[in-house]
C-alpha positions as CSV (number, residue, x, y, z in Angstrom):
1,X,-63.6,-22.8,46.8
2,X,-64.1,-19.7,48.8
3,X,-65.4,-16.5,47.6
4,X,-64.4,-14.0,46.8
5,X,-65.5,-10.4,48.6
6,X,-64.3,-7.1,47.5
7,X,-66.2,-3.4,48.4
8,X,-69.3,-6.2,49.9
9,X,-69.7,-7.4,46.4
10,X,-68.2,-10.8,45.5
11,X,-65.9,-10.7,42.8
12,X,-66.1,-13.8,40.2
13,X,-63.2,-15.8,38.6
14,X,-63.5,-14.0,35.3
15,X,-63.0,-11.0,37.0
16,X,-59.5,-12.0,38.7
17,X,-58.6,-14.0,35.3
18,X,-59.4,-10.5,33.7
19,X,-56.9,-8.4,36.7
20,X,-54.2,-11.1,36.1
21,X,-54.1,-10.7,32.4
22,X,-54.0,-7.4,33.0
23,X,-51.6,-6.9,35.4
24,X,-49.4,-9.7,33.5
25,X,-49.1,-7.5,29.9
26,X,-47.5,-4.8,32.4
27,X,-49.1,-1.4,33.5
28,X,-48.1,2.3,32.9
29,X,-45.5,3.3,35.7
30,X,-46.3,6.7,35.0
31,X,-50.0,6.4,35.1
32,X,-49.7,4.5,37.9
33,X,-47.7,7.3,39.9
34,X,-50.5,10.4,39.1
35,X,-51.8,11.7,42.2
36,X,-54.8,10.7,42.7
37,X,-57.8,13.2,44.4
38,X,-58.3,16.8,44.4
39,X,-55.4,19.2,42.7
40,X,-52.9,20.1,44.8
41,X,-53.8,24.1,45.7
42,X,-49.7,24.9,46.3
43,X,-46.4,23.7,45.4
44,X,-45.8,22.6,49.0
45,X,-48.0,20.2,51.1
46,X,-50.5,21.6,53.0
47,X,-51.5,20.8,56.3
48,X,-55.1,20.1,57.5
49,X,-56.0,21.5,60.3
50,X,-58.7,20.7,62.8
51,X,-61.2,23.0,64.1
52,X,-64.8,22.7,66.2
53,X,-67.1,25.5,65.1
54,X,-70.6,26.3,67.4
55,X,-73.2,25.6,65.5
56,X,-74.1,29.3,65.2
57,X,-70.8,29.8,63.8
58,X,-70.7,27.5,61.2
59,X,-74.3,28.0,59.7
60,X,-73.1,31.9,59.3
61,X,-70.8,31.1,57.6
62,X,-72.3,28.8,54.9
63,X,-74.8,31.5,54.8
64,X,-72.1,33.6,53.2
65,X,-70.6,30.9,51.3
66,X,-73.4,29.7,49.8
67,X,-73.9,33.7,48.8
68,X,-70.8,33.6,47.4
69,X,-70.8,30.6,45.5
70,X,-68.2,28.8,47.6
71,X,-67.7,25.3,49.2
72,X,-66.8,25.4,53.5
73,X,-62.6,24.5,53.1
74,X,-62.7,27.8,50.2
75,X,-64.7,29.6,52.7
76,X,-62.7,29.0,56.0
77,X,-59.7,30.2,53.8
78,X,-61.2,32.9,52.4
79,X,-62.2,33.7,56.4
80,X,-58.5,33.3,57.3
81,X,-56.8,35.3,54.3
82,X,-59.0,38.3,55.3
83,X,-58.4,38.0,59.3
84,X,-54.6,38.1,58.4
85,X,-54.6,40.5,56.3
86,X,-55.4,43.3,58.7
């Protein structure tokens, strides 16, 4: 029989006996449609946008964001919000 490999790891015939039980006695629909990952921070989608900082650049300003207490995507934002502002 061949293995088998999920992740690297190799996964054993109790373990897919175990999912098909599982998956047999029915799953949550609802559970199943939670979005998964971080919280959405609007109503609408947001759009990731790509940027290249110089190195200089980017150490400022996790210099100010580790001051602050805030992670680089909250800091670029917070950069942004106060550029537009004015």
């Amino acid at each position: 029989m061949k293995k088998r490999i999920m992740n690297g790891r190799e996964v054993s015939d109790g373990q897919v006996q175990a999912w098909a039980v599982e998956a047999e006695s029915g799953y949550d629909v609802d559970q199943l449609n939670r979005r998964w990952g971080r919280p959405a921070r609007v109503e609408k989608t947001s759009q990731v946008v790509l940027t290249r900082l110089p190195d200089a650049e980017l150490a400022a300003l996790m210099e100010r964001a580790d001051r602050e207490g805030l992670d680089r995507s909250a800091a670029i934002r917070a950069a942004v919000r106060e550029w537009s502002a004015k």
